[in-house]
C-alpha positions in Angstrom: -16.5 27.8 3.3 -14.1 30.0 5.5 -10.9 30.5 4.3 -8.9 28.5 7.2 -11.5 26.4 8.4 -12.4 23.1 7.4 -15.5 21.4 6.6 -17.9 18.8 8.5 -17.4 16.4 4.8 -13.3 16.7 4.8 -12.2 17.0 8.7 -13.2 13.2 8.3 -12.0 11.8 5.8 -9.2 10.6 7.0 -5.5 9.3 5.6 -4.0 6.5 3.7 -0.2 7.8 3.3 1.7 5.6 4.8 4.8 5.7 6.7 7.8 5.8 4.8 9.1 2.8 6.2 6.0 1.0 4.8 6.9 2.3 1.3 10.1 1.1 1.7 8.7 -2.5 2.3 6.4 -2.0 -0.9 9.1 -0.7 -3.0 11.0 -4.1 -1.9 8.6 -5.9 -3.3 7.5 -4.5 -5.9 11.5 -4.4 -7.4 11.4 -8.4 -6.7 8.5 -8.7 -8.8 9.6 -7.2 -11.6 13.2 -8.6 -11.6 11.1 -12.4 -11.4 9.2 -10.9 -13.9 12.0 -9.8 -16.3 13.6 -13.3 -15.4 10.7 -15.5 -16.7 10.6 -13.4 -20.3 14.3 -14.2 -20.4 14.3 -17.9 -19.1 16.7 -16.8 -16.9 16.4 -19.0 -14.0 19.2 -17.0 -11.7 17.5 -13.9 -12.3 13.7 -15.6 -11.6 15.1 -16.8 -8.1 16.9 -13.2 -7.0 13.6 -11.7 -7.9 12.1 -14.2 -5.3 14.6 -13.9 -3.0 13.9 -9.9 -2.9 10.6 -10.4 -2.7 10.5 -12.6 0.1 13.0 -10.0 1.9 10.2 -7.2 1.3 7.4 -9.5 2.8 9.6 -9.9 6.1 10.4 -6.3 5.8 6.3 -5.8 6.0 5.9 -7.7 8.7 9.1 -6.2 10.9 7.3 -2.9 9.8 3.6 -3.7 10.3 2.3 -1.9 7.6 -0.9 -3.2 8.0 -1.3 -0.3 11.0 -1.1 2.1 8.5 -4.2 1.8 7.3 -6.7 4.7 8.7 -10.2 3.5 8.0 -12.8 6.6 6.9 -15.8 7.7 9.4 -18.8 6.8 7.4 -20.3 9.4 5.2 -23.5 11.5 6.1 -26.5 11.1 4.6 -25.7 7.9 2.8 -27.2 4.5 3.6 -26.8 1.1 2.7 -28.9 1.3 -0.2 -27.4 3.8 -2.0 -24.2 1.5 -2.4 -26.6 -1.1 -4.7 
């Protein structure tokens, strides 16, 4: 390969970053899990409900942010066919 140029296989393969905004939204939820989570292993029924609470703010923080356009979806590789994926 040329130094500088890029090749057939990589120019499509495409990207599943993410804005940052969506991270945020992920980050949300992910802290509301584990604060529910760290809740139920102490019985701690205050705790159990902030953790839902911040959950349910990260899932309406995902929708706000449509993360679910983020998504790029790959070209399909040459050379392979259905019945190499069995």
């Amino acid at each position: 390969m040329v130094e500088g140029h890029k090749s057939e296989q990589t120019e499509n393969l495409g990207s599943h970053g993410g804005r940052a905004s969506s991270w945020l939204a992920v980050t949300v939820i992910l802290l509301g899990t584990v604060v529910a989570g760290f809740g139920m292993t102490q019985a701690n029924w205050m705790l159990i409900w902030i953790g839902a609470g911040v959950f349910v703010v990260g899932g309406i923080l995902a929708l706000v942010f449509d993360i679910f356009t983020d998504v790029v979806i790959d070209t399909p590789r040459v050379g392979m066919e259905a019945e190499d994926h069995r």
